[in-house]
C-alpha positions in Angstrom: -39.8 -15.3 16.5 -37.6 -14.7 13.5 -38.5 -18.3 11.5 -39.9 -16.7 8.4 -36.3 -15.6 7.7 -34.7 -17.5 4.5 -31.1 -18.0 5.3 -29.1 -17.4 2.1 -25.7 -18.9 0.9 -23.2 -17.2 -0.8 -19.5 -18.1 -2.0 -16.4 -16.8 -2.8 -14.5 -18.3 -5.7 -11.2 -18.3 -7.0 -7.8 -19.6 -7.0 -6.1 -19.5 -4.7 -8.5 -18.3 -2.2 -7.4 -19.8 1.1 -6.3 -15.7 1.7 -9.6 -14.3 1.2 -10.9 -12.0 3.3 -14.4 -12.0 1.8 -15.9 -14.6 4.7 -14.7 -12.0 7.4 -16.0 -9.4 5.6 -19.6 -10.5 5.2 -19.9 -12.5 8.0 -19.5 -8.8 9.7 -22.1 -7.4 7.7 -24.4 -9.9 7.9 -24.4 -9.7 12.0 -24.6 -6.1 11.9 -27.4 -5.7 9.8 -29.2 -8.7 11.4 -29.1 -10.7 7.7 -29.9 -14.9 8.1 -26.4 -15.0 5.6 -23.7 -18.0 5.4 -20.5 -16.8 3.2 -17.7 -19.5 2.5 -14.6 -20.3 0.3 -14.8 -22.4 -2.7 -12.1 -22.7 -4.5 -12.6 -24.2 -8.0 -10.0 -25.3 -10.7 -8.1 -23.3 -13.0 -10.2 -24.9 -15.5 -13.3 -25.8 -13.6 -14.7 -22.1 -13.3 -18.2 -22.9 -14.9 -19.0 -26.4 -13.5 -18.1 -24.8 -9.9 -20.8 -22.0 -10.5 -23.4 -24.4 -12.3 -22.9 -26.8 -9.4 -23.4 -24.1 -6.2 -26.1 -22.5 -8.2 -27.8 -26.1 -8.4 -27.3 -26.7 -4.9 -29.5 -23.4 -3.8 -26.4 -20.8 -3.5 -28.3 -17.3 -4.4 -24.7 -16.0 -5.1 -20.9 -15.4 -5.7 -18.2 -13.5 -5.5 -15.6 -13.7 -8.0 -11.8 -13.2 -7.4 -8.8 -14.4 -9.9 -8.7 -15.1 -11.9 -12.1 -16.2 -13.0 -13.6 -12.5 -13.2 -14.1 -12.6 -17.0 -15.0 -15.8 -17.2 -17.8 -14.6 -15.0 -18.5 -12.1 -17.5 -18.9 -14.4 -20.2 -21.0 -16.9 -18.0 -23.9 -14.2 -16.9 -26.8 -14.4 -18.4 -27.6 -10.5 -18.0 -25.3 -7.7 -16.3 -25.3 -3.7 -15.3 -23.3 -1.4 -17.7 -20.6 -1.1 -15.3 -19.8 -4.2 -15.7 -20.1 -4.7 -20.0 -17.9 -2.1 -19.9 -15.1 -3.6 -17.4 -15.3 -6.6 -19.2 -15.3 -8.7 -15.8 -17.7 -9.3 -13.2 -16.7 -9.9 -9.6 -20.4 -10.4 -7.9 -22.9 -12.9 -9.6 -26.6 -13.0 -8.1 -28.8 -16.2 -9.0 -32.5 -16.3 -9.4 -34.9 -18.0 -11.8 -34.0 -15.6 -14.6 -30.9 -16.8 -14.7 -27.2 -15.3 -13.3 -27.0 -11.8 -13.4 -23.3 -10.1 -13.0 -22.0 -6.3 -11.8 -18.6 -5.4 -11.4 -18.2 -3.6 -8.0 -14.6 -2.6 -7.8 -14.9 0.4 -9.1 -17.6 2.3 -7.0 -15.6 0.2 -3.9 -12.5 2.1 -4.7 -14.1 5.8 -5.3 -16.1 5.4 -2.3 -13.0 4.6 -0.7 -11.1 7.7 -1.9 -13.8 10.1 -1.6 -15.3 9.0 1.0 -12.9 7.0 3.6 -10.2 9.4 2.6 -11.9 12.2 1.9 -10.0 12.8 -1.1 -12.8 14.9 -3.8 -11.8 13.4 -7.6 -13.7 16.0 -8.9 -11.2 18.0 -11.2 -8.4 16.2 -10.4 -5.8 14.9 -12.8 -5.8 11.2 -11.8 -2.8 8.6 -13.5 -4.2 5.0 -13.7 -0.8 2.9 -13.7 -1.9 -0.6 -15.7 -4.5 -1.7 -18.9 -5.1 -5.2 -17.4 -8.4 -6.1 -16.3 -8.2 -4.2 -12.8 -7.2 -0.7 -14.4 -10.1 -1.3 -16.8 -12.6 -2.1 -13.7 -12.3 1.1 -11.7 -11.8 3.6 -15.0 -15.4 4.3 -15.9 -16.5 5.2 -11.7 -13.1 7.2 -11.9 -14.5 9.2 -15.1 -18.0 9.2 -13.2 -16.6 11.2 -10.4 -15.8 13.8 -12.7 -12.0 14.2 -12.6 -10.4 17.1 -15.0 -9.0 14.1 -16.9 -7.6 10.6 -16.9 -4.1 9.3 -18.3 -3.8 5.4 -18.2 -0.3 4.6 -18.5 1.2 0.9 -19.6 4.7 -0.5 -20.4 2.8 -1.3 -23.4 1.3 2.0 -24.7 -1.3 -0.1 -27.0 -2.9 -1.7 -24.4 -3.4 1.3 -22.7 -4.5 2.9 -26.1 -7.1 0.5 -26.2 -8.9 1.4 -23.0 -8.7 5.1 -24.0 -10.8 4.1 -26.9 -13.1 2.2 -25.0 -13.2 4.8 -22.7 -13.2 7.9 -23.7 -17.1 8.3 -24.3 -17.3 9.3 -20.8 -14.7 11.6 -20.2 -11.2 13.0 -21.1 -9.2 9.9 -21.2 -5.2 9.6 -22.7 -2.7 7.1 -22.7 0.7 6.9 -22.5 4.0 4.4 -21.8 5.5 5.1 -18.2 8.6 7.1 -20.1 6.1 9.3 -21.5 5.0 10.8 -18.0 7.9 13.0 -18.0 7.2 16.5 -17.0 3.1 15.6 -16.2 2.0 15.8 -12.7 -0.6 13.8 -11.1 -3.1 14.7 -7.6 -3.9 11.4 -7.9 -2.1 8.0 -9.0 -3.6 4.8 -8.9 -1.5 1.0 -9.1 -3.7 -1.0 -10.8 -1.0 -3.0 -11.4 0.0 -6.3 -9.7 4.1 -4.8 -8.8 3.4 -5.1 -5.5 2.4 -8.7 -5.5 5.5 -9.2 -6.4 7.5 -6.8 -4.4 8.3 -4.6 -7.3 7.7 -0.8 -7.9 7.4 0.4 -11.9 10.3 3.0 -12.7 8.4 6.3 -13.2 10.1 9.8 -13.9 10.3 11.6 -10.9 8.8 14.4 -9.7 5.4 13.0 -11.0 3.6 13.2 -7.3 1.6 17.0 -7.4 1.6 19.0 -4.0 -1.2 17.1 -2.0 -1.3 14.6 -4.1 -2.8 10.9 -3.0 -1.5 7.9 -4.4 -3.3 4.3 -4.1 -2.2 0.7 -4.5 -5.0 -1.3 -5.0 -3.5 -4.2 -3.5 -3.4 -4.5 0.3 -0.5 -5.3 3.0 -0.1 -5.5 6.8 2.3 -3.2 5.5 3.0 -0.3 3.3 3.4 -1.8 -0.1 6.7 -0.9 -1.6 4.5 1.3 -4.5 3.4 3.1 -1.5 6.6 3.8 0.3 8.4 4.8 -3.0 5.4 7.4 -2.9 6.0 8.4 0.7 10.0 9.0 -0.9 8.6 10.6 -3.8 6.8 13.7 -2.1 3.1 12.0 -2.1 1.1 13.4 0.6 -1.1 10.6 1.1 -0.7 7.3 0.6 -3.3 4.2 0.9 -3.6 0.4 0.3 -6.6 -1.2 -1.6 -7.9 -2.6 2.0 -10.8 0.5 2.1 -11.7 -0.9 -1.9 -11.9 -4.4 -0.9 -14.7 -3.5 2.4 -16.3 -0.6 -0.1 -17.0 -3.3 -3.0 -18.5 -6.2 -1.0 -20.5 -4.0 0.6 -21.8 -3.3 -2.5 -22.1 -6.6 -3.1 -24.1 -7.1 -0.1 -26.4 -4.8 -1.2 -27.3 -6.4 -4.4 -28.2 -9.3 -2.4 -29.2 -8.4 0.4 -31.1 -4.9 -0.3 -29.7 -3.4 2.4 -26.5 -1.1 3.1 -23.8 -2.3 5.6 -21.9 0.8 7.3 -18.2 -0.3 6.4 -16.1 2.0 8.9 -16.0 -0.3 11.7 -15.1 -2.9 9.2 -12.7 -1.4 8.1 -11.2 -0.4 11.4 -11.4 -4.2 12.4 -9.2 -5.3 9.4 -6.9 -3.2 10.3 -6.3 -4.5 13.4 -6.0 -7.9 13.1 
């Protein structure tokens, strides 16, 4: 008998989010790890964000995971939060209790886990390019720094905006900045889009010859198919190449955790994605 169990009820909120695949996701985790868990969709109005939460919260939810573009306002709304996330300025995983809502920002570790670990691709010493200073570069840049890379350039079409995450930044490791022109004769062993060009079908004009000898380059953003940032890479002489699909499984399992207390194993979810 497995009454004493408390189901719990999470949600995943944005707009749109009719294309999420966080319901899959957990719904995978929850069977494998035996969890009494129901995940859903709620999509809430542009300017609805809070009165969504406050409402699911009221109804017994125990949690939430936060997609665009609500992820600051999340931020603003949590009552408490992990460092992580103060310093990304967003939160993308709210958990409820009688304290009040409590935020983390989990795409971060999702995406070094999935470079180090999925790819076995070591940051450590590494000269890593973070392409974009809008609120995904500035997710994933302190876990980059974390990992212990030889340095990190953040590079913008507007230099200032990537100025102002090497200040906020570079307390925890060598951190520059720089406009895409001024990448001209650096090399990278690893380049990250944090940018949304491929949502669009675009790829930024960088200066060539920017990709090092075994270098890996990432778009966080997935695709059934290569994303063109990742086929220009392929062109460009990148060694590896990889879509943010590995990220997205790597931070809701992180997610899982805070709410769950215990670990999912993501390969086989993963794996599954992929083939559907």
């Amino acid at each position: 008998m497995e009454s004493w169990r408390v189901s719990k009820h999470y949600v995943v909120i944005g707009n749109p989010v009719a294309h999420s695949k966080s319901p899959l996701i957990h719904a995978a985790f929850a069977q494998q790890t035996g969890q009494d868990v129901r995940y859903e969709r709620l999509l809430a109005p542009l300017d609805g964000f809070v009165n969504a939460v406050r409402s699911f919260q009221a109804e017994g939810g125990n949690g939430a995971n936060v997609t665009v573009p609500f992820k600051e306002a999340a931020w603003q709304l949590a009552d408490t939060m992990t460092p992580r996330a103060r310093l990304a300025g967003a939160a993308n995983t709210l958990v409820f209790s009688d304290l009040g809502i409590h935020a983390d920002n989990t795409d971060g570790v999702g995406l070094v886990t999935d470079i180090q670990k999925n790819l076995g691709y070591a940051l450590a010493g590494r000269r890593v390019l973070v392409m974009g200073a809008g609120g995904a570069a500035r997710g994933v840049i302190a876990p980059i720094l974390a990992a212990l890379p030889a340095f990190v350039v953040i590079a913008n079409r507007t230099a200032a905006k990537a100025a102002a995450l090497r200040t906020l930044f570079a307390p925890f490791g060598i951190v520059e900045a720089a406009s895409y022109q001024a990448l001209a004769g650096m090399q990278f062993d690893c380049v990250i889009n944090a940018t949304s060009a491929s949502l669009a079908g675009q790829v930024i004009d960088l200066p060539d010859a920017l990709f090092a000898t075994g270098s890996l380059v990432y778009d966080m953003m997935y695709a059934t198919q290569p994303t063109p940032f990742m086929q220009y890479a392929q062109q460009h002489g990148a060694a590896q190449v990889a879509d943010g699909l590995g990220m997205l499984v790597e931070q809701a399992a992180v997610a899982f955790h805070l709410w769950q207390g215990v670990m999912p194993d993501t390969h086989a979810v993963i794996s599954h994605l992929r083939a559907l």
